[in-house]
Z-matrix of the N, CA and C atoms (Angstrom, degrees):
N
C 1 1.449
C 2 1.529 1 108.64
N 3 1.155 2 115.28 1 125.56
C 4 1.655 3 117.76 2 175.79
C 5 1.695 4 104.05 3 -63.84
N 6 1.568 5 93.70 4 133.96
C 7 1.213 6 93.07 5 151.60
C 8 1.857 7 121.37 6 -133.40
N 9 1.491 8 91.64 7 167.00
C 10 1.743 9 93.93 8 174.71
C 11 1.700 10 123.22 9 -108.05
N 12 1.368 11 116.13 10 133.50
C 13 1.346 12 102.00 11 163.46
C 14 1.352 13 127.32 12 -121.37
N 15 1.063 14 137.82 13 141.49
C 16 1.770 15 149.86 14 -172.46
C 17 1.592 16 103.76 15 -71.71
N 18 0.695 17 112.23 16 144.40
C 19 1.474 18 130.15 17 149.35
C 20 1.731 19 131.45 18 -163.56
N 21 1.098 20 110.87 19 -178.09
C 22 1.617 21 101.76 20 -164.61
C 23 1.614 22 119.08 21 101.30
N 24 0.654 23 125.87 22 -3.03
C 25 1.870 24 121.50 23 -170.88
C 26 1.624 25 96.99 24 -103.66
N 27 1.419 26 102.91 25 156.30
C 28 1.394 27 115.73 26 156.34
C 29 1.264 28 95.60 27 175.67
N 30 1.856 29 130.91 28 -143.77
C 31 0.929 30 109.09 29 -167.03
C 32 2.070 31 98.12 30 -141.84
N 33 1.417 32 96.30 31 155.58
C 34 1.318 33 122.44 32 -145.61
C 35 1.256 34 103.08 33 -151.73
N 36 1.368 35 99.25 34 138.37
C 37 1.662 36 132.97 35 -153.78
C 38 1.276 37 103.21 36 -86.57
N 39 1.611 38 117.72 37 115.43
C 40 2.067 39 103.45 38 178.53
C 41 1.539 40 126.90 39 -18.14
N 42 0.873 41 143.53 40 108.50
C 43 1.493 42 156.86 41 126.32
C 44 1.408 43 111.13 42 143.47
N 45 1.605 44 104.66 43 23.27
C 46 1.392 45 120.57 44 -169.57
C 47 1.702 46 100.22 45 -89.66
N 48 1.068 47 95.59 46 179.23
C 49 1.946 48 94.69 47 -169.93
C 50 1.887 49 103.36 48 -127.26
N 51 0.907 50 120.60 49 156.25
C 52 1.908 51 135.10 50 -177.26
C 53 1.797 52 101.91 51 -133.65
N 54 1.170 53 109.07 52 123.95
C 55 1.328 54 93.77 53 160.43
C 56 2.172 55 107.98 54 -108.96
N 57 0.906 56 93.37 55 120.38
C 58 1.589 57 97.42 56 173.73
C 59 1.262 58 127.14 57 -84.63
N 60 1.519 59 122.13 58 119.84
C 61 1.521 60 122.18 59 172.10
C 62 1.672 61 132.56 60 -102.12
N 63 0.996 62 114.08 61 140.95
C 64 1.584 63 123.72 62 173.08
C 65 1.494 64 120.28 63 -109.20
N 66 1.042 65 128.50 64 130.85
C 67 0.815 66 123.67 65 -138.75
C 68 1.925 67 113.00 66 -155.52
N 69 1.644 68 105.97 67 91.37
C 70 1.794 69 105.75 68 -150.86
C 71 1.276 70 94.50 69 -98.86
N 72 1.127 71 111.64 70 158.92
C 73 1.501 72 151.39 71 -178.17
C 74 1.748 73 97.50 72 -73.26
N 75 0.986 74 143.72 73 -50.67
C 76 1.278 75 131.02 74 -167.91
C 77 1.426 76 108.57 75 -134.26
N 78 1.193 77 114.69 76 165.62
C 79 1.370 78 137.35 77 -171.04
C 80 1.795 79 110.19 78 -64.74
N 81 1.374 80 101.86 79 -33.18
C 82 1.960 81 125.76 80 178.81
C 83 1.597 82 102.93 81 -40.96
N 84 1.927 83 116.15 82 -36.83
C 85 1.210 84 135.06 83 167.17
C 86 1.575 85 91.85 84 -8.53
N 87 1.878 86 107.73 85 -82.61
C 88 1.114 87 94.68 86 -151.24
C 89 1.434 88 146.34 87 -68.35
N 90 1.413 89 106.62 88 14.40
C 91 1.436 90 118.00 89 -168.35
C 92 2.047 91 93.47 90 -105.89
N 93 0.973 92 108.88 91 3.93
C 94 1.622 93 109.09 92 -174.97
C 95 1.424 94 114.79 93 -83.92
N 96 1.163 95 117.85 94 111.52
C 97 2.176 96 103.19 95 160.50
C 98 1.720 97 98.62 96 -44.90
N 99 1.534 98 109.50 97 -172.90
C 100 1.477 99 104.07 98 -179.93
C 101 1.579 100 78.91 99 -177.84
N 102 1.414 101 99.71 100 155.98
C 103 1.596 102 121.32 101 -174.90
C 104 1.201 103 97.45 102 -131.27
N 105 1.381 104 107.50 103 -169.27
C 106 1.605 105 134.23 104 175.33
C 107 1.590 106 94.45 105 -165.35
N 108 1.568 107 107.33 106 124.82
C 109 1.292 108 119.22 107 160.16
C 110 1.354 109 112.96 108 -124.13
N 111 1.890 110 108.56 109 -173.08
C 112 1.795 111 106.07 110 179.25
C 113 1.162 112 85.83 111 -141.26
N 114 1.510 113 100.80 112 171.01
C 115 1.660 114 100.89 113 146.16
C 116 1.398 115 104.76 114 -171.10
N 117 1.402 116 105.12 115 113.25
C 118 1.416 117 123.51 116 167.23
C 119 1.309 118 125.40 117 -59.43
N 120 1.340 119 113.62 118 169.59
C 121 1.901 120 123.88 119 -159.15
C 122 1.282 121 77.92 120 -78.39
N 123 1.647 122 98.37 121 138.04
C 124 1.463 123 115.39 122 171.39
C 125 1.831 124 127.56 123 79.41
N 126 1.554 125 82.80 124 -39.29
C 127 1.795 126 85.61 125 168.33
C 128 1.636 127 118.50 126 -89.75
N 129 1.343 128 110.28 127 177.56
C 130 1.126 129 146.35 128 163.95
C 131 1.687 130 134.43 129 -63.42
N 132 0.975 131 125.60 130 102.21
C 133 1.491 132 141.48 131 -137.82
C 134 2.023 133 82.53 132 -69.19
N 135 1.899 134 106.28 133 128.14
C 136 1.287 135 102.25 134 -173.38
C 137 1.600 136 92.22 135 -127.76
N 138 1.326 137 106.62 136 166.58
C 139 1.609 138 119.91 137 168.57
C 140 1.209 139 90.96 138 -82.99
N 141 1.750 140 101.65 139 151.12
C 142 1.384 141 115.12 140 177.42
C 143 1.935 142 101.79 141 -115.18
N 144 2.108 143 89.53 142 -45.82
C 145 1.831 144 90.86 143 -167.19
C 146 1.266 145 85.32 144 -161.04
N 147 1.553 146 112.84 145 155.32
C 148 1.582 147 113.41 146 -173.87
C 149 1.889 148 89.92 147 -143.33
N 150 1.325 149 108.75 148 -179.24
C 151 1.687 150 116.91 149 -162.81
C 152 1.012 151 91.74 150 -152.67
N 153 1.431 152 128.82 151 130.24
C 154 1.333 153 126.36 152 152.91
C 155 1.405 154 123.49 153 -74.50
N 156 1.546 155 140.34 154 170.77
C 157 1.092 156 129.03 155 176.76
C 158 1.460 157 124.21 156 -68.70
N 159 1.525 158 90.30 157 -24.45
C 160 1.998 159 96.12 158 164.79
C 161 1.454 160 119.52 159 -92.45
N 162 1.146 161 122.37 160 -0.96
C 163 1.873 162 122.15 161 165.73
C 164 1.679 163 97.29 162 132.20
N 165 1.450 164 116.20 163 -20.20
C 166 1.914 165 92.02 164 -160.42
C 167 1.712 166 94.21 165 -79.11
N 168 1.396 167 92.02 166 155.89
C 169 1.519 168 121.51 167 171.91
C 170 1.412 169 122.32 168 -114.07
N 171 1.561 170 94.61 169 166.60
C 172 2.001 171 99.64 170 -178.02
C 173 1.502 172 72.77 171 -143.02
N 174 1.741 173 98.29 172 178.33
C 175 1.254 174 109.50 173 158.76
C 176 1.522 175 97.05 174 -173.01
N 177 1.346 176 112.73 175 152.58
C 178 1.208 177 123.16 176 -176.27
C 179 1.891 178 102.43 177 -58.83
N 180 1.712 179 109.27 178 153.04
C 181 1.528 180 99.27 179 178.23
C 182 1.002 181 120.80 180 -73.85
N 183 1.535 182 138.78 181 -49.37
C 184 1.430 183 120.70 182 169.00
C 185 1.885 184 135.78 183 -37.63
N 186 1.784 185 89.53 184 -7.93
C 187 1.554 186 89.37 185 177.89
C 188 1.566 187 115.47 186 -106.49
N 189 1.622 188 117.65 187 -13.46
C 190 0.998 189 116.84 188 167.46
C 191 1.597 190 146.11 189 -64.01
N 192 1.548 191 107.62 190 130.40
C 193 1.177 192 127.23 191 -138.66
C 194 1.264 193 129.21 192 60.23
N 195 1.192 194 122.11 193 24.37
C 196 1.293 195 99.11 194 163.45
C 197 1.621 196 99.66 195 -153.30
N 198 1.610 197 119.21 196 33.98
C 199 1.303 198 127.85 197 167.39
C 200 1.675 199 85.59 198 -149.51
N 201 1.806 200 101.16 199 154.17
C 202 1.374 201 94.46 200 175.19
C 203 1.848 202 86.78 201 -164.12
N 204 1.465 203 109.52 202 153.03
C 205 1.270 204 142.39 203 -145.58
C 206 1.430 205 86.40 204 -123.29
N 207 1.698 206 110.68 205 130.62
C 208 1.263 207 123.04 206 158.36
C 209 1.826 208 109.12 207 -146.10
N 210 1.000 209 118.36 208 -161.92
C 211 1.523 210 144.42 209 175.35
C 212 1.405 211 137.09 210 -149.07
N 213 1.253 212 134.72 211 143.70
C 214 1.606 213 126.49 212 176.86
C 215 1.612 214 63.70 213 -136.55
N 216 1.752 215 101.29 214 129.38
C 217 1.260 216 112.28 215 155.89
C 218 2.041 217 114.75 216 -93.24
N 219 1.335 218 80.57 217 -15.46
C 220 2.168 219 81.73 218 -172.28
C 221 1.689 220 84.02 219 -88.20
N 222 1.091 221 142.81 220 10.20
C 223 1.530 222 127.91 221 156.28
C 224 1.310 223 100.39 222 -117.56
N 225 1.468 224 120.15 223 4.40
C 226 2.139 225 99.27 224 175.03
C 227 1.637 226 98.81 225 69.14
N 228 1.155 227 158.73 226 27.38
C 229 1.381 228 142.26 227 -154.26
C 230 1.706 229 97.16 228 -167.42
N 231 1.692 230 90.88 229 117.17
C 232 1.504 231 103.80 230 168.85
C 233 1.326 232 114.39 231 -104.68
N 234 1.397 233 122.00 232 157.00
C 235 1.650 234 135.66 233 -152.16
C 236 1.974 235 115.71 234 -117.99
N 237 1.142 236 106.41 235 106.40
C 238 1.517 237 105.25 236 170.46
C 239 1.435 238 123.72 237 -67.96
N 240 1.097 239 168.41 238 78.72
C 241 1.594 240 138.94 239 -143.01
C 242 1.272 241 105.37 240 -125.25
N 243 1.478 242 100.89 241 92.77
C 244 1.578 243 93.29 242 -165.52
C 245 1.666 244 113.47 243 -110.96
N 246 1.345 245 103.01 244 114.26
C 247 1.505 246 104.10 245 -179.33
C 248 1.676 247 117.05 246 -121.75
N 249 1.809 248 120.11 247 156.73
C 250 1.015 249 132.42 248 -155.54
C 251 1.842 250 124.68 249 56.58
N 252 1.147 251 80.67 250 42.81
C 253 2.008 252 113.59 251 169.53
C 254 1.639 253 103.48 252 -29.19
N 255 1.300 254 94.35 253 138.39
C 256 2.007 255 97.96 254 168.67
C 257 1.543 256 86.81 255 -123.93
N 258 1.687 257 108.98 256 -178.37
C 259 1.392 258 118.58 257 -172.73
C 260 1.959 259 81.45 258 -87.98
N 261 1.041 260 109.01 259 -25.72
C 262 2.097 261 101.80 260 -161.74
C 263 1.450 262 79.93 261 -64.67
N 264 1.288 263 148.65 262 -24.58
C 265 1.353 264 140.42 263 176.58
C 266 1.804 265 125.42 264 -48.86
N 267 1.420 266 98.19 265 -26.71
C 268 1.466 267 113.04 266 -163.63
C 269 2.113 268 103.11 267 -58.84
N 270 1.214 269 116.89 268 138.87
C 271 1.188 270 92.02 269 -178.83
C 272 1.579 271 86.42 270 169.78
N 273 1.286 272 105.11 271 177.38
C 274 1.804 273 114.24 272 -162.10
C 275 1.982 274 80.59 273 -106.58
N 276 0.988 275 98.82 274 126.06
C 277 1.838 276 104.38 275 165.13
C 278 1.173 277 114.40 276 -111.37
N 279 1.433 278 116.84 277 145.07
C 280 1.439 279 125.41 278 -148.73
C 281 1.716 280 93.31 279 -145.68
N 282 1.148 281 111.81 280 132.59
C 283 1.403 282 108.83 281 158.26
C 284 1.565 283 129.10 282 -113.94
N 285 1.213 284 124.12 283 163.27
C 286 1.303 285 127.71 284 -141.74
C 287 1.596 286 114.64 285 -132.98
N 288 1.009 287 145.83 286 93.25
C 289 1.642 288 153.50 287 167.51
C 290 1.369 289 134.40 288 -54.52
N 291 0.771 290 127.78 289 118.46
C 292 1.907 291 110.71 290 164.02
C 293 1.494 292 109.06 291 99.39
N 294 1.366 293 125.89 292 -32.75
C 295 1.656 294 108.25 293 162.95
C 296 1.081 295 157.07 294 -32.63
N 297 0.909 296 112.03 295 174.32
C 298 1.848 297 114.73 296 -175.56
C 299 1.926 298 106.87 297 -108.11
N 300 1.903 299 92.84 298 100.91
C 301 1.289 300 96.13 299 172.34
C 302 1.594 301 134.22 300 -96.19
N 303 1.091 302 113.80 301 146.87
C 304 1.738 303 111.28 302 -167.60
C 305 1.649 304 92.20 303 -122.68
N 306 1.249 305 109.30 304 -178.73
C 307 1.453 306 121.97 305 169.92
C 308 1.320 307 121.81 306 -64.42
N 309 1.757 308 106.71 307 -50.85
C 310 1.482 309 116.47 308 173.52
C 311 1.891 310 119.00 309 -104.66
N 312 1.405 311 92.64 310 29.42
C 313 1.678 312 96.11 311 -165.15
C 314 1.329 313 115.38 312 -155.97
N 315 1.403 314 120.67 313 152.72
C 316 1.712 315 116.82 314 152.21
C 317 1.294 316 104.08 315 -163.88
N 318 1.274 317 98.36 316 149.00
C 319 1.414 318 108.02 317 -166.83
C 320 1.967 319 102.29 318 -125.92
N 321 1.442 320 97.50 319 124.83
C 322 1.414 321 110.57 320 -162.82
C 323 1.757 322 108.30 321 -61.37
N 324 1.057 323 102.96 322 116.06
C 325 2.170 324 129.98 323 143.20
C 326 1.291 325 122.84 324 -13.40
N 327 0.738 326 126.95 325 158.03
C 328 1.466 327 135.14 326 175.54
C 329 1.450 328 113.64 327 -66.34
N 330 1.800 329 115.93 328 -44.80
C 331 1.741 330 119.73 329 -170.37
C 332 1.127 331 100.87 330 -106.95
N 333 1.701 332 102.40 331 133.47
C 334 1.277 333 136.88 332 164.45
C 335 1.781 334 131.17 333 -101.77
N 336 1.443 335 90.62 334 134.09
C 337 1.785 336 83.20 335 177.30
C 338 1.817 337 108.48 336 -76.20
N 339 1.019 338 111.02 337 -158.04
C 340 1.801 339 128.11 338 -175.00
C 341 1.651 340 102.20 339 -99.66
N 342 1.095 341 100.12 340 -30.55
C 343 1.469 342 98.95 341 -165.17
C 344 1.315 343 136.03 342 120.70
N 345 1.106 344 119.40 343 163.69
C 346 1.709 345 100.63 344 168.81
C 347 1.431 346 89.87 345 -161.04
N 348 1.618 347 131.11 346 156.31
C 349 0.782 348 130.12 347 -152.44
C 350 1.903 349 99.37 348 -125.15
N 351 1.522 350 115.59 349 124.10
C 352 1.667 351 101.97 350 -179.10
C 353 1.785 352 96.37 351 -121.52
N 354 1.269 353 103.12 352 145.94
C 355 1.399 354 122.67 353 179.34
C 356 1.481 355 124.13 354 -129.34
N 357 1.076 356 104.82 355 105.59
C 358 1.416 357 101.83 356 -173.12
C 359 1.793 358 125.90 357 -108.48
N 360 0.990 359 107.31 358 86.75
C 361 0.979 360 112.95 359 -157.74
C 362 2.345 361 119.02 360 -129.04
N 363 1.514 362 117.97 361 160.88
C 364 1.340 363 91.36 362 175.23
C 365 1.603 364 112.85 363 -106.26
């Protein structure tokens, strides 16, 4: 069974930048859409940015322009790059496998990473 792991998070000073990695177990990676979600204390686990298996992206509006979604398929590993950070940013990020991607949508996969935790704070 493929799996994914996160890395990249810790914590970072308002308008500071994180780049987040995912990071799959098998080569199958490349036939996957792939997301990035969060979910903060108390809230509700949200999409942030999703990838299709051929490169196009969405991303939720509060993240646009100033988070952006990529891929290296010859490393299996999709890319968070999130710059000009708010503290409402702080939140456990999770990435997401196997969905169903649209232009304006994706709807989360079966495989999940562990998490990684970003804090943005001064």
């Amino acid at each position: 069974q493929v799996q994914f792991v996160e890395s990249g998070g810790g914590l970072v000073q308002p308008g500071g930048s994180l780049r987040l990695s995912c990071a799959a177990s098998s080569s199958i990676f490349r036939f996957y859409a792939m997301g990035w979600y969060r979910q903060a204390p108390g809230k509700q686990r949200e999409l942030v940015a999703a990838i299709s298996s051929g490169g196009s992206t969405n991303y939720a509006d509060s993240m646009k322009g100033r988070f952006t979604i990529s891929r290296d398929n010859a490393k299996n590993t999709v890319y968070l790059q999130m710059n000009s950070l708010k503290p409402e940013d702080t939140a456990v990020y999770y990435c997401n496998a196997g969905g169903e991607y649209s232009g304006s949508d994706y709807s989360a996969g079966r495989y999940w990473g562990q998490g990684t935790q970003v804090t943005v704070s001064s």
